[in-house]
C-alpha positions as CSV (number, residue, x, y, z in Angstrom):
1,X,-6.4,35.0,2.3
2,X,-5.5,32.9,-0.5
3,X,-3.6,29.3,-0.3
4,X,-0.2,30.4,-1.1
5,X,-0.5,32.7,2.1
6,X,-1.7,30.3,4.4
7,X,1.6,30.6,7.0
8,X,3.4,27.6,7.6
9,X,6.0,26.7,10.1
10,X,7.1,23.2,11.3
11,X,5.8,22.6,14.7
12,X,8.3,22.2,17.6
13,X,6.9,18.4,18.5
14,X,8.2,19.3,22.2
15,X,5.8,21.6,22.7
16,X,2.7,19.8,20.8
17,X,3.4,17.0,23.2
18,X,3.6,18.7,26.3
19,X,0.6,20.5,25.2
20,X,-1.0,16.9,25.0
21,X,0.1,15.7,27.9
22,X,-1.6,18.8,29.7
23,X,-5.0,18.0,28.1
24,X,-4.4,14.4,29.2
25,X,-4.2,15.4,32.5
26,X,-7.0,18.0,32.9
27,X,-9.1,15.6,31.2
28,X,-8.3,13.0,34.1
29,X,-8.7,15.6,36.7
30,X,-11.9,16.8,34.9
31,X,-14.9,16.6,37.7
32,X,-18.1,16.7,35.4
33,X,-19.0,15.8,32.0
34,X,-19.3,19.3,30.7
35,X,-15.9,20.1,32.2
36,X,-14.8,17.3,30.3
37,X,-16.0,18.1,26.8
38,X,-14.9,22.1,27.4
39,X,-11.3,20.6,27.4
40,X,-11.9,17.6,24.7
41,X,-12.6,20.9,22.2
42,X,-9.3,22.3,23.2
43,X,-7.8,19.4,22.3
44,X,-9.4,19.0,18.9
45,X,-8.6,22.7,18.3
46,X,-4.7,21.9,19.0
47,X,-4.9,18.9,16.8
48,X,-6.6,20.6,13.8
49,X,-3.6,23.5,13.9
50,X,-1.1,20.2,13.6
51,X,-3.0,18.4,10.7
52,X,-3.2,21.7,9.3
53,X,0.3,22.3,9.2
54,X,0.9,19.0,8.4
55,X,-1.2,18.4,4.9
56,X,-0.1,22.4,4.4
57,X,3.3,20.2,4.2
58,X,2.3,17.6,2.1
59,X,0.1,19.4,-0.7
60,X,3.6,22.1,-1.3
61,X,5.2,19.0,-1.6
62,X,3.2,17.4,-4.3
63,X,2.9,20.1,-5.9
64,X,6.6,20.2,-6.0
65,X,8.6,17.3,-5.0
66,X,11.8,18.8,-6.3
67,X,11.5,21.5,-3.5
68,X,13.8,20.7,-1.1
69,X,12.1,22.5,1.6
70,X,8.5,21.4,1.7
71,X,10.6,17.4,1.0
72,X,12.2,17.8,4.5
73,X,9.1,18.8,5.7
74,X,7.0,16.4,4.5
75,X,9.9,14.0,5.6
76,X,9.5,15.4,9.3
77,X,6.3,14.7,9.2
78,X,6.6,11.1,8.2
79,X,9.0,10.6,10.9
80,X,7.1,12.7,13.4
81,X,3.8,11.5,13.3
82,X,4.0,8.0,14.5
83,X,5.1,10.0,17.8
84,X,2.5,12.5,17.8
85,X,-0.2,9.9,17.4
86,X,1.1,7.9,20.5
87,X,-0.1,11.2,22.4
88,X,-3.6,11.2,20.5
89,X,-4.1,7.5,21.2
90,X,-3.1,7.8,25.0
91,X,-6.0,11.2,25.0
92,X,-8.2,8.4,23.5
93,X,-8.1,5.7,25.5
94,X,-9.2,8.4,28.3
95,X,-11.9,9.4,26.5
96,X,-13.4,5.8,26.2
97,X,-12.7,5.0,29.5
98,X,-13.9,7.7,31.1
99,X,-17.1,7.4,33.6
100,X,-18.1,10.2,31.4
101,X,-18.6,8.6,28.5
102,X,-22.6,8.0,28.6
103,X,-23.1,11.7,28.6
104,X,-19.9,12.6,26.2
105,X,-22.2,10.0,23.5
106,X,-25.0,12.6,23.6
107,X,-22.9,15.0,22.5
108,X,-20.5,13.2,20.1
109,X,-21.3,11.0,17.2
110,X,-21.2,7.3,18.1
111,X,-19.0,7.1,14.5
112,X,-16.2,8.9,16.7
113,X,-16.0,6.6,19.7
114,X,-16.3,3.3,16.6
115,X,-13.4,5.0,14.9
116,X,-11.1,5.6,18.5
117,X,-12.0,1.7,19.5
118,X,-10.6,0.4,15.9
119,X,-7.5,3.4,16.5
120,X,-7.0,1.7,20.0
121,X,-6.9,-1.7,18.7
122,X,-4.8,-0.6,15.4
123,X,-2.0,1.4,17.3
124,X,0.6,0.3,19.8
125,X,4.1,2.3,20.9
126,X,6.1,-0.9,19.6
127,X,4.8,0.0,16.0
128,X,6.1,3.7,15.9
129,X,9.3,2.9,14.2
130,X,7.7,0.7,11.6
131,X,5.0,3.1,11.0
132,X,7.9,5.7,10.3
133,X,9.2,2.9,7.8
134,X,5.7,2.8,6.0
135,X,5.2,6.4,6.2
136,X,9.0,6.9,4.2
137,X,8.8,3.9,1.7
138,X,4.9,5.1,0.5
139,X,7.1,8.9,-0.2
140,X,9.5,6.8,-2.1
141,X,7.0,5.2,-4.2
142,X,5.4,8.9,-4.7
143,X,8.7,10.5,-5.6
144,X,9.8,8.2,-8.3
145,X,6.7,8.3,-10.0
146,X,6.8,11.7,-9.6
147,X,10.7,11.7,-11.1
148,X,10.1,10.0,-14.0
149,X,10.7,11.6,-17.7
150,X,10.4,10.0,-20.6
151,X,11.1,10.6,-24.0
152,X,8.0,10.9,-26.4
153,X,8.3,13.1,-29.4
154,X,11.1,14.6,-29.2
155,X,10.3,16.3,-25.3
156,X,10.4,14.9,-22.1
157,X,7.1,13.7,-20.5
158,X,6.1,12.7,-16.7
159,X,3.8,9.7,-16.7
160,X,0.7,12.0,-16.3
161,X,1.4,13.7,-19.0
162,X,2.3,10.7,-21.3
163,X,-1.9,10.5,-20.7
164,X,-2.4,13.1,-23.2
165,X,-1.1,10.7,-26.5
166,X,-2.1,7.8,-24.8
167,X,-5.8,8.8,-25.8
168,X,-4.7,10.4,-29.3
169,X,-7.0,10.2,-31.9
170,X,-4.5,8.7,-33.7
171,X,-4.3,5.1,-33.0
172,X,-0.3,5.0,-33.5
173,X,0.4,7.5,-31.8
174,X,-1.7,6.0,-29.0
175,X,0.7,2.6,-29.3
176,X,3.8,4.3,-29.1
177,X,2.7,6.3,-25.9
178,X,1.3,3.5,-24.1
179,X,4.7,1.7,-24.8
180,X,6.9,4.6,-23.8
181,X,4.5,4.9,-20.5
182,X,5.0,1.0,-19.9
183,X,8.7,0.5,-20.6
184,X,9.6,2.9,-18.0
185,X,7.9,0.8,-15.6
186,X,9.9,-2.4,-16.5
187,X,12.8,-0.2,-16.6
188,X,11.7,0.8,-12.9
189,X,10.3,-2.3,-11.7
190,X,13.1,-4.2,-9.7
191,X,12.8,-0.8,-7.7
192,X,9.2,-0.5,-7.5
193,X,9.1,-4.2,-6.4
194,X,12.1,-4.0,-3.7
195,X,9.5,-0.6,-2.3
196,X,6.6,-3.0,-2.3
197,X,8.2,-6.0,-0.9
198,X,9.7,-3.6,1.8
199,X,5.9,-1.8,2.5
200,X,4.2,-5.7,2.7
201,X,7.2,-7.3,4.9
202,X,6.3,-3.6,7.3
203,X,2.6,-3.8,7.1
204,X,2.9,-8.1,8.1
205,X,5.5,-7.3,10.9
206,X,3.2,-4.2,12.0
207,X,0.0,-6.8,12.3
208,X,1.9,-9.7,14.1
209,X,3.0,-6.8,17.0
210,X,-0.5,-6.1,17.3
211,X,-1.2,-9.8,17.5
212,X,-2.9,-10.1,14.3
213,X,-2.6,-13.0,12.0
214,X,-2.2,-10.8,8.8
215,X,-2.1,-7.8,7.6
216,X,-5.9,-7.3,6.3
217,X,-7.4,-7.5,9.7
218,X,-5.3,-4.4,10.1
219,X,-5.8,-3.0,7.2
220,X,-10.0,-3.4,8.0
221,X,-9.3,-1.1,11.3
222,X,-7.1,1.4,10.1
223,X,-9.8,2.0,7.2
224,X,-12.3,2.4,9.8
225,X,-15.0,-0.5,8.4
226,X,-17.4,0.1,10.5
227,X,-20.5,-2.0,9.6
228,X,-19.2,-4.6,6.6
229,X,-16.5,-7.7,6.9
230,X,-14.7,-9.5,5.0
231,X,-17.5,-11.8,4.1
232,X,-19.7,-9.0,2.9
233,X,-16.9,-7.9,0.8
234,X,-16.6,-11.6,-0.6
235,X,-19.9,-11.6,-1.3
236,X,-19.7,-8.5,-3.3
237,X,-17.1,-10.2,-5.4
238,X,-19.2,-12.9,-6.1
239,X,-21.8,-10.2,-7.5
240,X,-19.5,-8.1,-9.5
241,X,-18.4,-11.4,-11.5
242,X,-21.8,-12.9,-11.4
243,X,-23.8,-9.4,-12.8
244,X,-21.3,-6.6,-13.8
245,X,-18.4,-8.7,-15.5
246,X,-20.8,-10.6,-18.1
247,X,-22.2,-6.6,-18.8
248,X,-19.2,-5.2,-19.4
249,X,-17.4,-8.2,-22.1
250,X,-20.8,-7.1,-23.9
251,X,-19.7,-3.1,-24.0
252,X,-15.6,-4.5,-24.9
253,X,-17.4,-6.6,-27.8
254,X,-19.8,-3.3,-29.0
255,X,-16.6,-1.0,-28.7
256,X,-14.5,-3.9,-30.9
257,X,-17.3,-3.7,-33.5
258,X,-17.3,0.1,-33.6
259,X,-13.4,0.0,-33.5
260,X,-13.4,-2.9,-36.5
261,X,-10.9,-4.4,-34.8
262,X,-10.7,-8.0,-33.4
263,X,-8.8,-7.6,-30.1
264,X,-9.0,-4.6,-27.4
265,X,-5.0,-4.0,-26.9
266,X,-3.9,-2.0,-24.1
267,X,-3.5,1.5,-26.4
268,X,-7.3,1.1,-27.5
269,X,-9.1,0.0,-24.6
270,X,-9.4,3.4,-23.4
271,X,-10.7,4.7,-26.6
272,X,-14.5,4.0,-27.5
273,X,-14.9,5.8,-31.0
274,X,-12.8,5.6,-34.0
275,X,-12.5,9.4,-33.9
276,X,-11.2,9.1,-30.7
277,X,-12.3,10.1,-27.2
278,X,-14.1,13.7,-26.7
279,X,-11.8,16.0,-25.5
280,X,-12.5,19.3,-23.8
281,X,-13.0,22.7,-25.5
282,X,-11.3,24.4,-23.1
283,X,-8.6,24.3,-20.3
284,X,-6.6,26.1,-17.5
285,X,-8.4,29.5,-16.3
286,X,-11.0,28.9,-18.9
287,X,-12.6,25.4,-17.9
288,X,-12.2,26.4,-14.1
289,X,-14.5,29.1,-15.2
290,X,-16.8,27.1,-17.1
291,X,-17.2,25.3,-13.6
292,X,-17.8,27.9,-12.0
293,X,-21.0,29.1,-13.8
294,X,-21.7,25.4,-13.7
295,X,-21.5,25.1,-10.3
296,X,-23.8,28.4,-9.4
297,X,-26.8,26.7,-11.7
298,X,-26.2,23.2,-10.3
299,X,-27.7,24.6,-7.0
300,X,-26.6,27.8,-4.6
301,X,-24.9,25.9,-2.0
302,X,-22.3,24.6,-4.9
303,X,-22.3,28.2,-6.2
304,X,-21.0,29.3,-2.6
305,X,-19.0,26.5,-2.5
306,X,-17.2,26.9,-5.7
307,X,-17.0,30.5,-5.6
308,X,-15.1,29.9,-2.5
309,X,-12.3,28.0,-4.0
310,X,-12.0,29.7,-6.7
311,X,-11.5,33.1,-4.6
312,X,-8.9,31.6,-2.3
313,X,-7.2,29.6,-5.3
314,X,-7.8,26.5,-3.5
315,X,-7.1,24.2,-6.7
316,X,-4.2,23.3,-8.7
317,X,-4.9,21.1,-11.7
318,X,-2.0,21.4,-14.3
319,X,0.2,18.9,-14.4
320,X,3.7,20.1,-14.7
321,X,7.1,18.3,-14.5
322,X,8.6,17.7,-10.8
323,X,4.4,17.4,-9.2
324,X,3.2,14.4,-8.0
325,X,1.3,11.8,-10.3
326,X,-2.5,12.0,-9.4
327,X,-5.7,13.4,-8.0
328,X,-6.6,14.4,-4.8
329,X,-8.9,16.6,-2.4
330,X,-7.4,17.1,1.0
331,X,-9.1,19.5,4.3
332,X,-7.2,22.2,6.1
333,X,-9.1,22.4,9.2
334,X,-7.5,25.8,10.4
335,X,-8.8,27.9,7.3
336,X,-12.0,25.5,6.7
337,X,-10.7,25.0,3.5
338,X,-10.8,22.0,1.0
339,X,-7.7,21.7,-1.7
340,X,-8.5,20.0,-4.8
341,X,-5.3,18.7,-6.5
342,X,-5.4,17.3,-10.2
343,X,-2.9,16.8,-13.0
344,X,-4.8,18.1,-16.2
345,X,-3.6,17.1,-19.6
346,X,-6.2,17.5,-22.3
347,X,-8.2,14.5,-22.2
348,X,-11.7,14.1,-21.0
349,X,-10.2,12.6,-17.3
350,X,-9.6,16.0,-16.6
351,X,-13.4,17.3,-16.2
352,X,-14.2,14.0,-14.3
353,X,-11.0,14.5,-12.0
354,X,-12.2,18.0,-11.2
355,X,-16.2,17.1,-10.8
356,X,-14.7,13.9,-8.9
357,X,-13.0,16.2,-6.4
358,X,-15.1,18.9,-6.5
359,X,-17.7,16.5,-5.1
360,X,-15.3,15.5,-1.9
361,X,-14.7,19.3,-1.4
362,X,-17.8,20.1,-1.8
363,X,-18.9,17.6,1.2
364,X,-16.4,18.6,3.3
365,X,-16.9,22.4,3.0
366,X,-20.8,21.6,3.7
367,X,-20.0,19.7,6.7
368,X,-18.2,21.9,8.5
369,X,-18.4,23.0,11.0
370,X,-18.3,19.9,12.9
371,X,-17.6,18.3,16.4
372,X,-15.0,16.6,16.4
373,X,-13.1,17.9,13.6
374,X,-12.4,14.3,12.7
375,X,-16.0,13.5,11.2
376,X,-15.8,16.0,8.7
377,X,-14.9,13.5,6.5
378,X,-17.0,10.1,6.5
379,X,-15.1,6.5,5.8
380,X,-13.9,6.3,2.6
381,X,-16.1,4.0,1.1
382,X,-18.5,7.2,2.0
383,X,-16.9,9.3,1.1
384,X,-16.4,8.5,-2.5
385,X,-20.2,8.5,-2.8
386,X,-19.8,12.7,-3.1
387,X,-17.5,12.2,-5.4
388,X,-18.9,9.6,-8.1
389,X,-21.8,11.3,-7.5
390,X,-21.2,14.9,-8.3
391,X,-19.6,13.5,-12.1
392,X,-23.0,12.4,-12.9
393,X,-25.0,15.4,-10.9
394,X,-23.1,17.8,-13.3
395,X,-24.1,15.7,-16.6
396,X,-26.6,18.5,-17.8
397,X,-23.7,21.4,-18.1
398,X,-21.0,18.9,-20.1
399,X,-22.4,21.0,-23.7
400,X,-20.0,23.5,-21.8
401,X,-16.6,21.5,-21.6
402,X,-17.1,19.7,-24.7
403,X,-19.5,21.0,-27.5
404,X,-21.5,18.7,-29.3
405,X,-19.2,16.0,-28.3
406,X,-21.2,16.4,-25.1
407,X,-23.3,13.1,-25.5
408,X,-20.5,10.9,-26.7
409,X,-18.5,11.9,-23.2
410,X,-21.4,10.8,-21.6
411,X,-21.8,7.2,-23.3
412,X,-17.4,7.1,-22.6
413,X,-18.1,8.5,-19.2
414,X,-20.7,6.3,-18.1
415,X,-19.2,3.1,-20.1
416,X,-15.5,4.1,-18.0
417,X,-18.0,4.0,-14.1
418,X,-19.3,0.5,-15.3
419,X,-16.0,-1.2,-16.6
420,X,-14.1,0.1,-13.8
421,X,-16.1,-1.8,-11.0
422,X,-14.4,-5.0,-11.9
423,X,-11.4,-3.4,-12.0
424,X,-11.5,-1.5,-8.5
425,X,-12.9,-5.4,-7.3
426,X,-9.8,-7.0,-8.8
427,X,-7.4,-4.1,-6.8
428,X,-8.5,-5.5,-3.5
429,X,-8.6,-9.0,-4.3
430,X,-4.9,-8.4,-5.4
431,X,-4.1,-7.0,-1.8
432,X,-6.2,-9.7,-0.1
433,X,-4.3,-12.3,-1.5
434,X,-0.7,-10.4,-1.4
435,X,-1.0,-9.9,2.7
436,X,-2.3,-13.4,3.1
437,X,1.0,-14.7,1.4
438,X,3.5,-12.0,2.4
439,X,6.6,-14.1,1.6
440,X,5.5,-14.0,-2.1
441,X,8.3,-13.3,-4.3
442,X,7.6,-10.4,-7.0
443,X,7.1,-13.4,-9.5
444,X,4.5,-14.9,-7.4
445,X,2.6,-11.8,-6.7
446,X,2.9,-10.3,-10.7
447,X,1.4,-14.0,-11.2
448,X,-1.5,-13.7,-8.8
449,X,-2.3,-10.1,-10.4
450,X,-2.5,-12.1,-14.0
451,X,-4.7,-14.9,-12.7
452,X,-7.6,-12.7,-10.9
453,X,-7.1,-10.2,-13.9
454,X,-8.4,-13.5,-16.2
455,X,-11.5,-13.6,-14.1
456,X,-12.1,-9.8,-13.9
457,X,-10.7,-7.9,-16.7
458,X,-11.3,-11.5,-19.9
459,X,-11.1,-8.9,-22.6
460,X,-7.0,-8.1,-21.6
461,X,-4.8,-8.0,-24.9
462,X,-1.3,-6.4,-24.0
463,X,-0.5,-7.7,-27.0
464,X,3.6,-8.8,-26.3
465,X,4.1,-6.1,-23.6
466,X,6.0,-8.0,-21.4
467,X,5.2,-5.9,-18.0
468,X,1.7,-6.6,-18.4
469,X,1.8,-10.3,-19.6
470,X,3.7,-10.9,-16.5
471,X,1.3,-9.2,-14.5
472,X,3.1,-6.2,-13.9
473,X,-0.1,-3.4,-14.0
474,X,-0.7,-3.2,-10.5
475,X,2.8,-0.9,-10.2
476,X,1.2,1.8,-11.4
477,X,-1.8,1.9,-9.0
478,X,-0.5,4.4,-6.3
479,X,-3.4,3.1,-3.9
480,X,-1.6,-0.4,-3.4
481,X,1.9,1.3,-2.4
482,X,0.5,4.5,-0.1
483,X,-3.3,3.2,1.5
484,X,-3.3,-0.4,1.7
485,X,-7.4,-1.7,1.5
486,X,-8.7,2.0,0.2
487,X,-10.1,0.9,-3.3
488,X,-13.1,-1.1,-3.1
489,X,-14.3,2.0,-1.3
490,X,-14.7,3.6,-4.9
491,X,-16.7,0.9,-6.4
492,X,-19.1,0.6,-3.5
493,X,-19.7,4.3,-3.7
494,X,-19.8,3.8,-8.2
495,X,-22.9,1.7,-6.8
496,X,-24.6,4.4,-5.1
497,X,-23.4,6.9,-7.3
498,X,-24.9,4.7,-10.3
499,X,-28.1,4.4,-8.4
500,X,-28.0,8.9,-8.0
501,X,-28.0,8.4,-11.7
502,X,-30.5,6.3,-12.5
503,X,-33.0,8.9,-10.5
504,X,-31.8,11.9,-11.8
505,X,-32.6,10.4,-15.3
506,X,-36.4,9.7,-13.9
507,X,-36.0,13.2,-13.2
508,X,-36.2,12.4,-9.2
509,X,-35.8,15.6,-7.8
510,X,-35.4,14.1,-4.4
511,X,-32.2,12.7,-5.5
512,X,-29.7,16.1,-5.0
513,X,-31.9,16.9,-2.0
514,X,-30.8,13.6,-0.6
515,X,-27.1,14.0,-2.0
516,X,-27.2,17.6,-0.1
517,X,-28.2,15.8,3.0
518,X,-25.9,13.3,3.0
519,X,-22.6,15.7,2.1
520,X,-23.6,18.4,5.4
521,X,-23.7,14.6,7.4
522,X,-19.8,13.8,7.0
523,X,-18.8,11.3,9.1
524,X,-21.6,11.8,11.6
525,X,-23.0,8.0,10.1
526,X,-21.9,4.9,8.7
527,X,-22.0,3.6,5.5
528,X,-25.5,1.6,5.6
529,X,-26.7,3.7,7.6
530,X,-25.7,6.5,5.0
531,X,-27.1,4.6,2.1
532,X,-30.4,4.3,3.8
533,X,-30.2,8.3,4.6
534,X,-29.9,8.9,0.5
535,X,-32.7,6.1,-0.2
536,X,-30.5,3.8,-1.6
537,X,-29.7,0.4,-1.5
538,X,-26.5,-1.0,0.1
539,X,-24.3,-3.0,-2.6
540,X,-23.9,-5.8,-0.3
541,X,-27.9,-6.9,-0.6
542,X,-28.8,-9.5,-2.6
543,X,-30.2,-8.6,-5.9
544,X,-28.6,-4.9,-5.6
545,X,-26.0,-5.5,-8.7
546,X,-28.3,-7.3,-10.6
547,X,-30.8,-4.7,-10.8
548,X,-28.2,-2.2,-11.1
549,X,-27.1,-4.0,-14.4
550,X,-30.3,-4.3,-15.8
551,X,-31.0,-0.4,-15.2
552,X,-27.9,0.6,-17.1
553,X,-28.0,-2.5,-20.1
554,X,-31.4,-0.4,-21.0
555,X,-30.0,3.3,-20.4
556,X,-26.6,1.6,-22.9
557,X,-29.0,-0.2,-25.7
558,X,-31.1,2.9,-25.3
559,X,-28.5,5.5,-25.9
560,X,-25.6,3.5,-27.9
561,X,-27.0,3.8,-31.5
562,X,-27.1,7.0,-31.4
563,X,-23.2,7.5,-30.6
564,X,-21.8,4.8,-33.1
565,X,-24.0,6.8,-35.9
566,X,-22.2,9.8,-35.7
């Protein structure tokens, strides 16, 4: 069966809850442990067929957010489960209170009872009708990016596929792209700042119910952090400005001196050779192909994988007016089957999108099938290790999507992984500070983005576009409006990911035995504990960054001559 037949109806919530309600019962009735786990697997069957139906819901609706079908469903579902998740907390709380617990931890990962604790402590009935608020206000956010078109050339263009001219070869067609993409925003931002002022005012008055005294302690539970703080994450910081900020001003200055130009403004800072950026030979039907074969040489468990998806049309990576702006990879438990979203548009983003998701379904599919459903994802900051990882684990087949341009991607591709760290640093630091002052006015917190992108991001020209010299960037980083706290997850897995790298290059060949292990774990670990699995070394230890750096200053010196010759 392939995705567009997966059947979908909307769930009667009466009968979902009264189906709950029943396994909450039997399980406080239940008279011996195995008793008890026979009817905590019916229960984890009932809630996979709901989370099915529900991200059946929400992936028609991205992929479509002028159909007004799948947008009252998906709107159902915002309103509905708040409610829904009142009846999986209460099944819960019996779990961890049971006198059945010791022997149900045999059985059961102890990443399952850590995530139901920090679910317990994140998750009260007074919140439902502010988590509904959330829920609709983040669909807001994700509908008028989605909405937008904007003249370019003579046609219409949605902000994804502005992305296309924004990395022309051509550098004024690059500039008047860039400003097209950037005036719609200040066209757009009293809204977008009203729908973030809205979300932060929710998220505070959300944390002080729960007796919080912000929301980032919060936002730490609901992202499950199992084994780092806030400290460790302040530490981090320190590291990334200390070791990875000083690296990457040296690759802006070499990328000024190959683009003879004094200043980096915002429509050149993506592009690192005066021809312009490699693109790919090759698109739509024939690049998913290209994958394929890539993925049956890279190993035979990616073969399977891939050959899956591609049999049961599990992908959709054009981007088209009316879908939603970005990437994604989501699980539907019911037909063990990952779905890898994208929004293609000629540039070279579109074979690290689909290698980037590619890697999270590629974990997902190889840890299943798994008890409970729940861990077949780890915590994000896991998670993203598959991901990162599987861009650079698919570096020998890139001849395939771009010719003899093949090297150059890799000096952009790797260059993009390292300048992005202070970047995904500088995303959380933004939200840190925004929750810790949530009266800010939208002055206040466009003025905060400004001052920590001075410290992380030096090289910044916008070069009179107002937006941005006001701070104004953040708007377009979906992660702040719809999950709060998930983006220092990506640079802590770029870490480990960077560290795969540097032992596939010494030809390691423990290093995709060790990314195979890892993917079939899921979320049966967490993230240190993870690392260690893989033989790497947790971004938090001292000296981790710094080493890091010096590892890739001598792969860049090594392998940068070569590209600026050609």
């Amino acid at each position: 069966m392939t995705f567009k037949d997966f059947p979908y109806t909307r769930p009667d919530l009466a009968d979902i809850q009264a189906q709950l309600d029943r396994i909450l019962q039997s399980l406080q009735q239940a008279g011996d442990a195995p008793a008890f786990l026979e009817i905590l697997h019916e229960y984890d069957d009932l809630k996979s067929h709901f989370m099915t139906l529900a991200e059946l819901a929400a992936i028609r609706h991205t992929l479509d957010t002028r159909d007004p079908f799948y947008t009252a469903e998906n709107d159902w579902f915002d309103a509905s489960m708040p409610l829904i998740e009142e009846s999986f907390q209460k099944i819960l709380d019996q779990v961890l209170h049971s006198p059945f617990r010791p022997d149900i931890e045999q059985v059961i990962p102890k990443t399952w009872f850590m995530a139901a604790e920090m679910d317990r402590k994140s998750f009260s009935p007074e919140i439902i009708p502010l988590l509904q608020k959330e829920a609709s206000l983040a669909s807001a956010y994700q509908n008028l990016i989605a909405s937008a078109q904007i003249p370019f050339d003579g046609t219409q263009h949605t902000l994804a596929q502005l992305e296309k001219p924004m990395n022309d070869p051509d550098q004024e067609v690059r500039k008047t792209a860039s400003l097209a993409y950037w005036g719609w925003f200040a066209q757009n931002e009293p809204e977008l700042q009203a729908l973030f002022s809205d979300l932060v005012q929710v998220r505070t008055d959300m944390a002080h119910c729960l007796g919080f005294e912000s929301f980032i302690d919060l936002g730490y539970l609901r992202m499950h952090r199992f084994d780092y703080d806030r400290q460790d994450v302040e530490t981090y910081r320190q590291q990334i400005l200390e070791d990875i900020v000083p690296l990457c001003q040296e690759l802006y200055t070499a990328q000024k001196q190959r683009l003879h130009t004094a200043t980096l403004p915002v429509w050149q800072e993506k592009s690192e050779f005066p021809s312009g950026n490699p693109a790919p030979v090759c698109a739509g039907s024939e690049m998913t192909a290209r994958a394929q074969r890539m993925y049956r040489e890279l190993s035979e468990e990616t073969g399977r994988f891939f050959d899956d998806m591609s049999a049961r049309q599990l992908m959709d990576l054009e981007a088209r007016p009316g879908k939603a702006a970005g990437g994604y990879c989501t699980w539907l438990p019911d037909h063990r089957a990952p779905f890898i979203f994208a929004n293609s548009n000629g540039t070279q983003s579109d074979v690290e999108t689909l290698t980037h998701e590619a890697g999270h379904a590629f974990q997902v599919w190889s840890s299943t099938p798994v008890f409970p459903s729940d861990l077949a994802w780890p915590t994000s900051e896991s998670a993203e290790i598959h991901s990162m990882s599987m861009e650079f684990f698919t570096w020998p087949w890139m001849e395939s999507f771009f010719g003899d341009e093949a090297d150059r991607y890799r000096f952009a591709h790797l260059s993009g992984a390292v300048k992005f760290l202070p970047y995904g640093v500088l995303v959380d630091h933004f939200q840190h500070e925004v929750y810790a002052h949530p009266d800010w006015t939208a002055d206040e917190r466009n003025a905060c983005w400004r001052s920590l992108e001075k410290q992380y991001l030096p090289h910044k020209d916008y070069s009179g576009i107002d937006v941005l010299e006001r701070g104004g960037w953040w708007m377009r980083q979906l992660h702040i409006f719809m999950d709060p706290f998930y983006y220092i997850d990506y640079t802590l897995a770029q870490v480990a990911a960077l560290q795969f790298l540097a032992r596939m290059l010494d030809r390691d060949s423990g290093a995709f035995q060790d990314y195979l292990q890892i993917c079939r774990l899921g979320g049966t670990l967490p993230f240190r504990d993870l690392m260690h699995r893989a033989h790497l070394q947790v971004p938090f230890e001292p000296g981790c960054l710094k080493d890091t750096a010096a590892t890739l200053r001598q792969w860049f010196a090594q392998h940068m001559p070569a590209v600026t010759e050609r």
